[in-house]
N, C-alpha and C positions, 0 to 999 in steps of 0.2 A: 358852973354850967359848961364853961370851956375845958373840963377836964372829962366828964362826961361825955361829951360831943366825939371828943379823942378816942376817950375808950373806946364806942360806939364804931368811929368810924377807923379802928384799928382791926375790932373784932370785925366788922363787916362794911369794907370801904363802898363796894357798889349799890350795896343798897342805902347806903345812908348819903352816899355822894347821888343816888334816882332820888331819894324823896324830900332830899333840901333845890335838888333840881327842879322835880313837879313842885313845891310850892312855888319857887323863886321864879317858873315861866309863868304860874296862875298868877303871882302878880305881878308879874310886867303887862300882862294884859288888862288887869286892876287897872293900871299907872293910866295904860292907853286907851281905855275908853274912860276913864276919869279927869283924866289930867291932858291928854293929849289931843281926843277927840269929842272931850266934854260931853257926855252924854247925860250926866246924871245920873243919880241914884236908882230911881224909878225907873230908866230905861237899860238899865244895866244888864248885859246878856252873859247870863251866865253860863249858859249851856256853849258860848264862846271862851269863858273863861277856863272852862270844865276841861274841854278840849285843849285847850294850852296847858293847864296843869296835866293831863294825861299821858301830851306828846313829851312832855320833861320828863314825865318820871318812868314812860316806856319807853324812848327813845333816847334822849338826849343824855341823861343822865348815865347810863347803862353804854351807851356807845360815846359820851366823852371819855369816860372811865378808864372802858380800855384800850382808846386811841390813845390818852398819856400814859398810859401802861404798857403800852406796845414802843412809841417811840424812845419812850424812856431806857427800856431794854433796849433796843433796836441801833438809837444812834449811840454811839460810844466811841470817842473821839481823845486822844491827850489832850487834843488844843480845846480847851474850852470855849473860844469866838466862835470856830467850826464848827461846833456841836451846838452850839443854841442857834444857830444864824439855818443849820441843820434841819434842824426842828421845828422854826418859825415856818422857813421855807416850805416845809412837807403841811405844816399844819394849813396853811393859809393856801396853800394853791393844789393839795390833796383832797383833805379833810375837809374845808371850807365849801367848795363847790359843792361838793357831796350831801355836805349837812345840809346847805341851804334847800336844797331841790328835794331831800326828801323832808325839809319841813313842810314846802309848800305842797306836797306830794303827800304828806300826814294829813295836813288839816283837811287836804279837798278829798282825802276819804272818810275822814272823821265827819267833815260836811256832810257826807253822801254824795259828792258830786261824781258825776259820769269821767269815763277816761276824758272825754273831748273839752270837760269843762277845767279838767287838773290842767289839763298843757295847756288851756288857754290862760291859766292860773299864772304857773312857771311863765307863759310867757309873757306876761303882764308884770309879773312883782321878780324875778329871779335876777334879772340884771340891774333893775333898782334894790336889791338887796345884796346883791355879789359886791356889788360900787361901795354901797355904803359898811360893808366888813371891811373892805378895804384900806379905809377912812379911820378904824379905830381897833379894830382886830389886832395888825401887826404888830404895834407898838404895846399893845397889852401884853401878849404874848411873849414879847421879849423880856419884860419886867416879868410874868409868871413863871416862865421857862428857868431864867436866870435866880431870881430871889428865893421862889417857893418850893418848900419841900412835897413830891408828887403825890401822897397825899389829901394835898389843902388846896392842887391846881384847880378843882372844879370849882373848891369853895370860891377862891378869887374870881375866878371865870364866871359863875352866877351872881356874883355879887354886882361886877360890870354888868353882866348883862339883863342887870334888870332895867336898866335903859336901853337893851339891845332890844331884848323880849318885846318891848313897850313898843318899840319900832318895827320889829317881823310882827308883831299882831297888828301893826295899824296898816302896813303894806299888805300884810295876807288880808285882812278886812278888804281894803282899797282896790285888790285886785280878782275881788271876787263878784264883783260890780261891773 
């Protein structure tokens, strides 16, 4: 299966790094109203999940891709601390703001919500969500940057954040209230 997966994402890394991404954000939101927000089966809102698998595998996926494909070219360094400390830094204080506001900026279109309801959105969950990438992000990122070949960087990246996902879908829920 892991030889396949390779081929797959040899011949065609972006699309296969969007649609292990749209699954892996549809269930972190599985996780978050199962597990985190305890809803139950019966009350399980799909059409919320729908939208998390969508914004993964139209946005997320497709633009983590070739943000490590950009930086990867981009920073090139002899010293190797330089170059990953490089890359953490641009990822986490570039890339990171960026992502976040337009996840929250995805869902509250995917919602339908009005411009007036998105920034109340941002501004309700974006700095409870900036805080908490802050808290597990960097340290990820230093292990993916440095260990994984670029690649498999998404696959690691989805794989953490299926506890990430879990938590932007319970804060985008929470902040749309």
């Amino acid at each position: 299966m892991f030889a396949a997966y390779h081929r797959a994402l040899t011949r065609r890394p972006i699309l296969v790094q969007s649609l292990s991404t749209a699954v892996l954000f549809g269930a972190g939101d599985v996780i978050a109203q199962q597990f985190v927000e305890k809803q139950g089966w019966d009350k399980h809102d799909l059409t919320r999940t729908f939208r998390m698998t969508a914004f993964g595998g139209v946005f997320a996926g497709p633009a983590l891709s070739n943000w490590y494909r950009f930086i990867d070219k981009k920073v090139t360094t002899k010293n190797a601390f330089q170059g990953l400390a490089t890359k953490v830094i641009l990822d986490q204080f570039i890339f990171a703001p960026f992502f976040i506001a337009a996840f929250f900026t995805g869902q509250g279109i995917f919602e339908g919500r009005s411009l007036q309801e998105i920034k109340e959105k941002l501004s309700s969950g974006y700095t409870t969500a900036l805080i908490g990438n802050y808290k597990i992000w960097p340290a990820v990122q230093v292990v993916n940057f440095y260990f994984t070949p670029l690649n498999y960087r998404l696959m690691v990246t989805n794989v953490v954040a299926l506890g990430w996902n879990a938590y932007l879908s319970t804060v985008n829920q929470r902040s749309s209230h």
